[in-house]
mmCIF file of the N, C-alpha and C atoms, coordinates in Angstrom:
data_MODEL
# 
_entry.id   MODEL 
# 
loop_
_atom_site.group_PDB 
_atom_site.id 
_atom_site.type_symbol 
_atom_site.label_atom_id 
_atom_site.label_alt_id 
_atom_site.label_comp_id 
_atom_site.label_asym_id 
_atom_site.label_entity_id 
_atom_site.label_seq_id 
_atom_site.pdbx_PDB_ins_code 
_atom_site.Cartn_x 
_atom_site.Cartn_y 
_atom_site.Cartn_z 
_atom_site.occupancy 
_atom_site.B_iso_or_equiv 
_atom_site.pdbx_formal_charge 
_atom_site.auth_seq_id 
_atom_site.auth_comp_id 
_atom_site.auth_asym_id 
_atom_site.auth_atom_id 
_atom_site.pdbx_PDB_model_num 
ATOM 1   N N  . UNK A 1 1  ? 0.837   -1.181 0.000  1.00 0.00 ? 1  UNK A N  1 
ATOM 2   C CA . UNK A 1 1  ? 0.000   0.000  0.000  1.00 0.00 ? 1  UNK A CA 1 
ATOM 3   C C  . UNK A 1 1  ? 0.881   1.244  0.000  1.00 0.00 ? 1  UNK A C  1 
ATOM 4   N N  . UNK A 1 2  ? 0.553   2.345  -0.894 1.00 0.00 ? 2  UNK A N  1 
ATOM 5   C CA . UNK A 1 2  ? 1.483   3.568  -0.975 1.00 0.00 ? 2  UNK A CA 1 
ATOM 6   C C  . UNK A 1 2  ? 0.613   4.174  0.121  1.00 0.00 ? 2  UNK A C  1 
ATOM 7   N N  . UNK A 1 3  ? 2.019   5.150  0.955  1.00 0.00 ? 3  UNK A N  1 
ATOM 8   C CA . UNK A 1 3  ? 1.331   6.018  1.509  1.00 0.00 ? 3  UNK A CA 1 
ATOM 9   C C  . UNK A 1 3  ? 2.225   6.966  1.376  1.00 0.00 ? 3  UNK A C  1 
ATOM 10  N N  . UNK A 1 4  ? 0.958   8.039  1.247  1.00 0.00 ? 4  UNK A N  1 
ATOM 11  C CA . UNK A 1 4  ? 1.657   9.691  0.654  1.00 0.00 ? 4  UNK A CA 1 
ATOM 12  C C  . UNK A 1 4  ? 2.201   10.279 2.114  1.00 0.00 ? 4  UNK A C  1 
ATOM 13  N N  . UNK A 1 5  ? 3.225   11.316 2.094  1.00 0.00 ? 5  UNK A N  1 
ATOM 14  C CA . UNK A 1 5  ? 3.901   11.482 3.072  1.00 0.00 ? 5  UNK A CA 1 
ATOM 15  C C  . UNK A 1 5  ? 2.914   13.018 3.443  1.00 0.00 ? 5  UNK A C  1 
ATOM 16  N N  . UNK A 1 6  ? 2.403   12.977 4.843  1.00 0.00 ? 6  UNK A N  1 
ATOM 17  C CA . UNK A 1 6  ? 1.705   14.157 4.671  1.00 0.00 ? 6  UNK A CA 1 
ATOM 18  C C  . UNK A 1 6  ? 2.330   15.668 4.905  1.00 0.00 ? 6  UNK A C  1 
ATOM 19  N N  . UNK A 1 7  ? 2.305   16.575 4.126  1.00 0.00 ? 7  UNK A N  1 
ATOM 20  C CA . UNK A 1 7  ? 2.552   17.990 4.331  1.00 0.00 ? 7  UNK A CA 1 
ATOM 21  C C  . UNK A 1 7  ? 2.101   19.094 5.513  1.00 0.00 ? 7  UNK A C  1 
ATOM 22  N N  . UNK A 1 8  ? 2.605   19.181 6.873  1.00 0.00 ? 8  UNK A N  1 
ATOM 23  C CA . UNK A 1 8  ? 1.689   19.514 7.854  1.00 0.00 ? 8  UNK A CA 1 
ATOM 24  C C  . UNK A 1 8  ? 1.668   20.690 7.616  1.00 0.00 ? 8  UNK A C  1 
ATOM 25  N N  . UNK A 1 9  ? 2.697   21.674 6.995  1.00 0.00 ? 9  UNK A N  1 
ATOM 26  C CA . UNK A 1 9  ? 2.707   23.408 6.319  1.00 0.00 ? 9  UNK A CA 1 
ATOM 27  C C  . UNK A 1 9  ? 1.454   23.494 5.652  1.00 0.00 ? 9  UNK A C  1 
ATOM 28  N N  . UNK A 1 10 ? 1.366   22.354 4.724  1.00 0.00 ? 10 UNK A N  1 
ATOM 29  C CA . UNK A 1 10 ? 0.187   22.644 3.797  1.00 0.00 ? 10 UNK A CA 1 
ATOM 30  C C  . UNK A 1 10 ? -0.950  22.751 4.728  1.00 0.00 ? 10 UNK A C  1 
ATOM 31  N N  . UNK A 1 11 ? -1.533  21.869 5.121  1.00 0.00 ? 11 UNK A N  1 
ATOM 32  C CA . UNK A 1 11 ? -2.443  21.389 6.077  1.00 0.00 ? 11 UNK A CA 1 
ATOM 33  C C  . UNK A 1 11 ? -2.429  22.585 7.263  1.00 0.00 ? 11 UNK A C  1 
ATOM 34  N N  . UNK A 1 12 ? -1.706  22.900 7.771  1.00 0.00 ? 12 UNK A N  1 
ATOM 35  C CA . UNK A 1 12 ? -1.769  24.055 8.463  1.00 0.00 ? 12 UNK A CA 1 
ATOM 36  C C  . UNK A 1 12 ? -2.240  25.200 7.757  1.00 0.00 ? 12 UNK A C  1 
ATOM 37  N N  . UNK A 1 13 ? -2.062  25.609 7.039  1.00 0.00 ? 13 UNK A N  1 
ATOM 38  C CA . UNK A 1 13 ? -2.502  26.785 6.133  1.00 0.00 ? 13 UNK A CA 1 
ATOM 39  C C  . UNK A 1 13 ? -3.367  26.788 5.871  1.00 0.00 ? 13 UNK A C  1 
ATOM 40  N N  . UNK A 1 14 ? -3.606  25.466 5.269  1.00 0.00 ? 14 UNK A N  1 
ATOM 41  C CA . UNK A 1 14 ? -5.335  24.998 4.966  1.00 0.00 ? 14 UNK A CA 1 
ATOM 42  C C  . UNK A 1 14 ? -6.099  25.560 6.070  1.00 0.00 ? 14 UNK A C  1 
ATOM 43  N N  . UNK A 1 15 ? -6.226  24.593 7.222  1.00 0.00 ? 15 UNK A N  1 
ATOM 44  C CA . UNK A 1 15 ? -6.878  24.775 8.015  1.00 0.00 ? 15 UNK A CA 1 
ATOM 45  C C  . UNK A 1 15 ? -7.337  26.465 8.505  1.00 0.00 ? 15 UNK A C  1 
ATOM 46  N N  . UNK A 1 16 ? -6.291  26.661 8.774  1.00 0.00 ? 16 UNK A N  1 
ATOM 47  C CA . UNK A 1 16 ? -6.367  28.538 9.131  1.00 0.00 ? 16 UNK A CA 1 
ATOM 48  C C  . UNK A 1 16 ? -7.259  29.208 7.737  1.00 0.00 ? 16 UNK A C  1 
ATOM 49  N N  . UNK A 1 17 ? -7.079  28.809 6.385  1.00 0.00 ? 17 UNK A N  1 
ATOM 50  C CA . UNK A 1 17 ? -7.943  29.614 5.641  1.00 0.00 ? 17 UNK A CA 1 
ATOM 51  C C  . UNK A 1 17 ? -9.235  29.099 5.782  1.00 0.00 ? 17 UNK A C  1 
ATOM 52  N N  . UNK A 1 18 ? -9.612  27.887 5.974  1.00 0.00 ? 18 UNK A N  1 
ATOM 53  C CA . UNK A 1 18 ? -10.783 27.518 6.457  1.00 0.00 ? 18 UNK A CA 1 
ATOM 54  C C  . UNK A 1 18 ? -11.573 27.885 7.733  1.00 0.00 ? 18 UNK A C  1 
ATOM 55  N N  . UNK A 1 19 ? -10.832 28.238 8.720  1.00 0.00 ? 19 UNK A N  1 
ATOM 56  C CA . UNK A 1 19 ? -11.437 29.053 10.062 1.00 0.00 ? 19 UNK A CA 1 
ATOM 57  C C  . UNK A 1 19 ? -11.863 30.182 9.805  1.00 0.00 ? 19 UNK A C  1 
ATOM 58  N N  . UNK A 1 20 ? -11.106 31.554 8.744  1.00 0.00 ? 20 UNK A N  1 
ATOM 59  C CA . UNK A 1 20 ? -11.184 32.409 8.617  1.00 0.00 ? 20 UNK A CA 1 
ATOM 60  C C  . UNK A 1 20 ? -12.030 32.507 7.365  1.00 0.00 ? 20 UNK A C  1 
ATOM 61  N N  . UNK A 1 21 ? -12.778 31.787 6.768  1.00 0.00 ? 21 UNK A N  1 
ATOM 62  C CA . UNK A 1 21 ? -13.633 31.807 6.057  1.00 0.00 ? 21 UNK A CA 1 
ATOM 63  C C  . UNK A 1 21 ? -14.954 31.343 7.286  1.00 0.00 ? 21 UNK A C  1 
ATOM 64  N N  . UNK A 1 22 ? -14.935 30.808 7.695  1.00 0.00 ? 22 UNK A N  1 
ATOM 65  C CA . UNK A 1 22 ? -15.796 29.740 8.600  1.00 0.00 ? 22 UNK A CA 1 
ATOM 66  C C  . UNK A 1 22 ? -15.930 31.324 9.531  1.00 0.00 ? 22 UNK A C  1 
ATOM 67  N N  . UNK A 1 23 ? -15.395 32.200 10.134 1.00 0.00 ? 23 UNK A N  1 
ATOM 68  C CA . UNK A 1 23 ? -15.717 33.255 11.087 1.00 0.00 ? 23 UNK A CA 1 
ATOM 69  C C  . UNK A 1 23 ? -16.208 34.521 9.849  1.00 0.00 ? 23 UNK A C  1 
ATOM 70  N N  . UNK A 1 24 ? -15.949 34.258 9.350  1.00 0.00 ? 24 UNK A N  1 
ATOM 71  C CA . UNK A 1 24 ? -16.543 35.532 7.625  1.00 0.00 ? 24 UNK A CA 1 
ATOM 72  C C  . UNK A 1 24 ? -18.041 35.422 7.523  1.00 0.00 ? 24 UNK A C  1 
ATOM 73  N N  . UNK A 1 25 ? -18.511 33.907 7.994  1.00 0.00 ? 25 UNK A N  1 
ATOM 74  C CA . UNK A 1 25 ? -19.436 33.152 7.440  1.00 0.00 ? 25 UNK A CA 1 
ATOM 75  C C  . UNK A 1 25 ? -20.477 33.798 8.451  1.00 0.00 ? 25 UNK A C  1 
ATOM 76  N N  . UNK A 1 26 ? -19.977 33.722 9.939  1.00 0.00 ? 26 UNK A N  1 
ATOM 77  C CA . UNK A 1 26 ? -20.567 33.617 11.284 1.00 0.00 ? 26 UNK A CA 1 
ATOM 78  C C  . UNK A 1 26 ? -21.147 35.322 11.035 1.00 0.00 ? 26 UNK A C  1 
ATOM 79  N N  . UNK A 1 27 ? -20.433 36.082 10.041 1.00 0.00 ? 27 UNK A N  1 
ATOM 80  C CA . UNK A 1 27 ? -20.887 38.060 9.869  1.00 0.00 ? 27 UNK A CA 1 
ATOM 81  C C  . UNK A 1 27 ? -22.135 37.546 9.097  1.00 0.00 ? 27 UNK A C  1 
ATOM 82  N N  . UNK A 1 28 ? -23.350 38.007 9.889  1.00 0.00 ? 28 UNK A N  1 
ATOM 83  C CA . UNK A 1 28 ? -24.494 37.811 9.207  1.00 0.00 ? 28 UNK A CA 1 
ATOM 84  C C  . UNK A 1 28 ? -24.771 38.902 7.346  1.00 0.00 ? 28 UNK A C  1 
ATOM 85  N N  . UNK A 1 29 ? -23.637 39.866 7.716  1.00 0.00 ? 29 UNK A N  1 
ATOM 86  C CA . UNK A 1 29 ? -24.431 40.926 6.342  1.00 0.00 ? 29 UNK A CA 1 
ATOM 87  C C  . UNK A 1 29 ? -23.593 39.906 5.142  1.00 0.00 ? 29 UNK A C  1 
ATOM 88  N N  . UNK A 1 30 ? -22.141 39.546 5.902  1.00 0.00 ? 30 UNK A N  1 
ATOM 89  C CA . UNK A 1 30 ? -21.658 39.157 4.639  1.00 0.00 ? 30 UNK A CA 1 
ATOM 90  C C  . UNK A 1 30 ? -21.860 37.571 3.887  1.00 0.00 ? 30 UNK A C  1 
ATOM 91  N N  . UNK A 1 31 ? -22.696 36.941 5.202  1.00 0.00 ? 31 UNK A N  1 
ATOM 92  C CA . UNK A 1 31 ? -23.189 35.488 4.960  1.00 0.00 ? 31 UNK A CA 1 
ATOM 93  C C  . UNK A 1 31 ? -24.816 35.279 4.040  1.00 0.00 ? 31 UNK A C  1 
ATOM 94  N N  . UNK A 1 32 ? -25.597 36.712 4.250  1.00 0.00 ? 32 UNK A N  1 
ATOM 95  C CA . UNK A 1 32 ? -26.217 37.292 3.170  1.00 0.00 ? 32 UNK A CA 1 
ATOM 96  C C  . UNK A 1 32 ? -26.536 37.929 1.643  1.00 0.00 ? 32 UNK A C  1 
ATOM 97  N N  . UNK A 1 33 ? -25.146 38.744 1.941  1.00 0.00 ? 33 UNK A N  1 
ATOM 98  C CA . UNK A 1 33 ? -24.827 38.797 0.876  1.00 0.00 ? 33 UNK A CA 1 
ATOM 99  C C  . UNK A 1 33 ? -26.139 40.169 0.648  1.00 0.00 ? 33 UNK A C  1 
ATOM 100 N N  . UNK A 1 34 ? -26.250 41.702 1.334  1.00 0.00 ? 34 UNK A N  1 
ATOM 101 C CA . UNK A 1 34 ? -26.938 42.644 0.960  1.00 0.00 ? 34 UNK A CA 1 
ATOM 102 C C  . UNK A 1 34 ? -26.142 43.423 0.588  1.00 0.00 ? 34 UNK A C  1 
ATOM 103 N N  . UNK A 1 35 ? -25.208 43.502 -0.188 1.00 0.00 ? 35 UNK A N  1 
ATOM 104 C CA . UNK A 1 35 ? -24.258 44.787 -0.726 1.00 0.00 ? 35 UNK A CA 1 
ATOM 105 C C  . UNK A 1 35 ? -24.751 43.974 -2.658 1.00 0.00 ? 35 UNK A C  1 
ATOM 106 N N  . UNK A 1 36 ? -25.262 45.468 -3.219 1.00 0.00 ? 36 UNK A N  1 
ATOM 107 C CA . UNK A 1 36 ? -25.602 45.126 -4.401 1.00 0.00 ? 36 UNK A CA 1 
ATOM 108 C C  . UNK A 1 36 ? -24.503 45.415 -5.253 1.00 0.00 ? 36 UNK A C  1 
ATOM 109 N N  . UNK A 1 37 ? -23.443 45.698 -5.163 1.00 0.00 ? 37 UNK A N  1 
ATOM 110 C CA . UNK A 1 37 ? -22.351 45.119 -6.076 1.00 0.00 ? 37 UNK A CA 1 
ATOM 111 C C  . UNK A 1 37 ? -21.197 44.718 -5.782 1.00 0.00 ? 37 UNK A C  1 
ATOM 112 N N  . UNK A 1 38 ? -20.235 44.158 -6.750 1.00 0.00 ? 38 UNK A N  1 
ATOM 113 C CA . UNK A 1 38 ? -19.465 43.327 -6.323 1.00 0.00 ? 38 UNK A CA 1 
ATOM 114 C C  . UNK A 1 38 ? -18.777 44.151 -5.274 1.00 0.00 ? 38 UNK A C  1 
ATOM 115 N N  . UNK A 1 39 ? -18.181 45.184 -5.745 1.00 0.00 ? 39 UNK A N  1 
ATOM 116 C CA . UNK A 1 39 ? -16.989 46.459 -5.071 1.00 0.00 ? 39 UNK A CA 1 
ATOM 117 C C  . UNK A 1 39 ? -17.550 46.622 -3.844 1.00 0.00 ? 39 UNK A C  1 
ATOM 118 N N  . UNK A 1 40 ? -18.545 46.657 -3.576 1.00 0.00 ? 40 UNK A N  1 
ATOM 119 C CA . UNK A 1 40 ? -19.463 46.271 -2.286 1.00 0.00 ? 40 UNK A CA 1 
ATOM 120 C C  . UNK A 1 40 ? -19.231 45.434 -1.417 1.00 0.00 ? 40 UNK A C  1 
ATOM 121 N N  . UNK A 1 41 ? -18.818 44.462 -1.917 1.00 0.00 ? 41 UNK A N  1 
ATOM 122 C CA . UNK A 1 41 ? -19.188 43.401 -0.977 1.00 0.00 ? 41 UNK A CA 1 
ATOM 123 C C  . UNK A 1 41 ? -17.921 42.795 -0.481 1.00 0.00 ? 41 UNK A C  1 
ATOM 124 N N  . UNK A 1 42 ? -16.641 43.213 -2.224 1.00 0.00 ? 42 UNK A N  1 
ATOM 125 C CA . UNK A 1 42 ? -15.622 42.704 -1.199 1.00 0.00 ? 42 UNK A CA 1 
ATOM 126 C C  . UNK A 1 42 ? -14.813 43.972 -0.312 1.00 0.00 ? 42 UNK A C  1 
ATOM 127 N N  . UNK A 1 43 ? -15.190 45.301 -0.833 1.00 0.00 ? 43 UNK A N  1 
ATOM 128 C CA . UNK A 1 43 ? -15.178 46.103 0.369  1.00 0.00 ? 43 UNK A CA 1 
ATOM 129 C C  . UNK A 1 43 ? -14.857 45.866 1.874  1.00 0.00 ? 43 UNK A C  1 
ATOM 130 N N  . UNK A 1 44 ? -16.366 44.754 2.018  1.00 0.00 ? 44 UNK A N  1 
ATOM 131 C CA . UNK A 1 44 ? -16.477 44.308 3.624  1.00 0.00 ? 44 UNK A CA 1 
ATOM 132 C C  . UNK A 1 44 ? -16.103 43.298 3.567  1.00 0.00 ? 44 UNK A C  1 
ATOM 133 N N  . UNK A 1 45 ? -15.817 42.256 2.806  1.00 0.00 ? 45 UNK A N  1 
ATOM 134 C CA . UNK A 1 45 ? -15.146 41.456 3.265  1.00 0.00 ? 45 UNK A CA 1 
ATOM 135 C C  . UNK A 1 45 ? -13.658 41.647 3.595  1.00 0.00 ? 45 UNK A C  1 
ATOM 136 N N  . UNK A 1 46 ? -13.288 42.755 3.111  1.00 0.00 ? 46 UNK A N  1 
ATOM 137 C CA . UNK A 1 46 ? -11.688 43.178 3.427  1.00 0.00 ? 46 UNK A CA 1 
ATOM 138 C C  . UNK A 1 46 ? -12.086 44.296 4.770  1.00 0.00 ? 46 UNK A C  1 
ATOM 139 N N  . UNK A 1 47 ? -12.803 44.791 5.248  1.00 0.00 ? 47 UNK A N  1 
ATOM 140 C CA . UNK A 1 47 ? -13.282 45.372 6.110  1.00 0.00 ? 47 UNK A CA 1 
ATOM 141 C C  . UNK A 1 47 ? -13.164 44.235 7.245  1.00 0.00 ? 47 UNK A C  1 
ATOM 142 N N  . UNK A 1 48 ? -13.929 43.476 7.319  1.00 0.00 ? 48 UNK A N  1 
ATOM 143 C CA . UNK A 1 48 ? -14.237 42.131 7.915  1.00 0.00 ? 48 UNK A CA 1 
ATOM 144 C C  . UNK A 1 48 ? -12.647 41.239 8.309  1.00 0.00 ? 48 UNK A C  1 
ATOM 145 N N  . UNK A 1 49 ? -12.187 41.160 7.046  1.00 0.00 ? 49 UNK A N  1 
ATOM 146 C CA . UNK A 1 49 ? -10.833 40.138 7.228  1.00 0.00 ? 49 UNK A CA 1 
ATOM 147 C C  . UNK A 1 49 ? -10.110 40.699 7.798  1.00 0.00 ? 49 UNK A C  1 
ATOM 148 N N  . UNK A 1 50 ? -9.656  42.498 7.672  1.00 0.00 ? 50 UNK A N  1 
ATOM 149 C CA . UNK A 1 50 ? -8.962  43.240 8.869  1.00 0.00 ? 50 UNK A CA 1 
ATOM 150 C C  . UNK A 1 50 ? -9.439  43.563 9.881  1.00 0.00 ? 50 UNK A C  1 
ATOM 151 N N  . UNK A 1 51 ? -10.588 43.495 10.412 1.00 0.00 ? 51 UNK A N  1 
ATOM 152 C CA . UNK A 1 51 ? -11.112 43.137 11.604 1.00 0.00 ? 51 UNK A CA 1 
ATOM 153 C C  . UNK A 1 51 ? -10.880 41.851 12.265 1.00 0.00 ? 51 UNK A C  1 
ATOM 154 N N  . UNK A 1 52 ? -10.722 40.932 12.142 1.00 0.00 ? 52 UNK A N  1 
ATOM 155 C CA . UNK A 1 52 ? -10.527 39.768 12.675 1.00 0.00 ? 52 UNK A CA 1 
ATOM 156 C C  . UNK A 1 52 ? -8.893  39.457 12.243 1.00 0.00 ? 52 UNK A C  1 
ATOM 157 N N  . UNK A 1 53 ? -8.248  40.445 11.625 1.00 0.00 ? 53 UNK A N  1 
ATOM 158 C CA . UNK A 1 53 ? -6.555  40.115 12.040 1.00 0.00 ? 53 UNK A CA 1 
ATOM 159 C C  . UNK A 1 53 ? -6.708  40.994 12.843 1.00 0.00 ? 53 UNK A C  1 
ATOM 160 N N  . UNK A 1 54 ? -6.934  42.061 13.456 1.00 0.00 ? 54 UNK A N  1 
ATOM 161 C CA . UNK A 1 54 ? -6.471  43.134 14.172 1.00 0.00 ? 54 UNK A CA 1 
ATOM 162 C C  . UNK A 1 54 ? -6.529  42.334 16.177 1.00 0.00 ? 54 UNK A C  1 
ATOM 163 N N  . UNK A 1 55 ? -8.238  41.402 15.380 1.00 0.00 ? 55 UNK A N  1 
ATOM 164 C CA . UNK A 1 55 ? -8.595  40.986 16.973 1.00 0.00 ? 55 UNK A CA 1 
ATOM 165 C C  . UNK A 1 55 ? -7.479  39.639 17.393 1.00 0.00 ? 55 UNK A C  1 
ATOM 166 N N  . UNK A 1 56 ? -6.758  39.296 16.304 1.00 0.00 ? 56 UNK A N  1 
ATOM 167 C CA . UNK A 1 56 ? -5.875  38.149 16.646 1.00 0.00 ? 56 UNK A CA 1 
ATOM 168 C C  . UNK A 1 56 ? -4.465  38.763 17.516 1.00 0.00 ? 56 UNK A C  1 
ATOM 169 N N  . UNK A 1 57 ? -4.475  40.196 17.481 1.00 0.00 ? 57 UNK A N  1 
ATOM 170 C CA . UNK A 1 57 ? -3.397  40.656 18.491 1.00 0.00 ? 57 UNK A CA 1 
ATOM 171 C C  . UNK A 1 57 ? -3.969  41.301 19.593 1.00 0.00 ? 57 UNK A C  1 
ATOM 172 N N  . UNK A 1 58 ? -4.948  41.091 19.664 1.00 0.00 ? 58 UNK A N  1 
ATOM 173 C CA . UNK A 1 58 ? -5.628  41.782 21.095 1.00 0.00 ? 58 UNK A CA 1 
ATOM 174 C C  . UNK A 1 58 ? -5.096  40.539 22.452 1.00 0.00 ? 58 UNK A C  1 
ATOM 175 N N  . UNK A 1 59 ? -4.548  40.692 23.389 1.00 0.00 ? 59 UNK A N  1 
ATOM 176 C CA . UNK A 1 59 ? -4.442  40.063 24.604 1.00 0.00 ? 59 UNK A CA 1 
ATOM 177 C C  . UNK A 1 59 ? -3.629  39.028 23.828 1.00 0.00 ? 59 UNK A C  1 
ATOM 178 N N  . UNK A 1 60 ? -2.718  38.877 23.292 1.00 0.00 ? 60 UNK A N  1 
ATOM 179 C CA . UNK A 1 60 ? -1.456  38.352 22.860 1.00 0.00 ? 60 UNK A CA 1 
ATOM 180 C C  . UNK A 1 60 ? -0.463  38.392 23.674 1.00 0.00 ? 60 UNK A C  1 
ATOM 181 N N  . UNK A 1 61 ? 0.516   37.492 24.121 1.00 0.00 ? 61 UNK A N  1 
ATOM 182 C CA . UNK A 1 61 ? 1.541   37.643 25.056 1.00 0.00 ? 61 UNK A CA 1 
ATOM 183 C C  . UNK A 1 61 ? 3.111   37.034 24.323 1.00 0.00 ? 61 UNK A C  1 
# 
């Protein structure tokens, strides 16, 4: 049986873009989807994504 050697960098990365989509999700306007154009919407989602890096250095040691 082959077994593939697993990549934990990859897999780590993965995971983290998947949380941070998964907390994008949890923003009710942007899990809606009420901004009527595109420039709109990813606006807040870059609004949104620097909001939740900013809160990843809050109470950091």
């Amino acid at each position: 049986m082959f077994h593939k050697k697993t990549d934990w960098r990859r897999y780590r990365d993965r995971n983290r873009i998947e949380r941070m989509f998964n907390h994008l999700k949890q923003m009710r306007r942007s899990a809606t989807r009420y901004d009527k154009t595109a420039l709109s919407f990813m606006s807040f989602l870059n609004i949104a994504a620097a909001r939740l890096w900013i809160n990843s250095f809050v109470n950091v040691t």
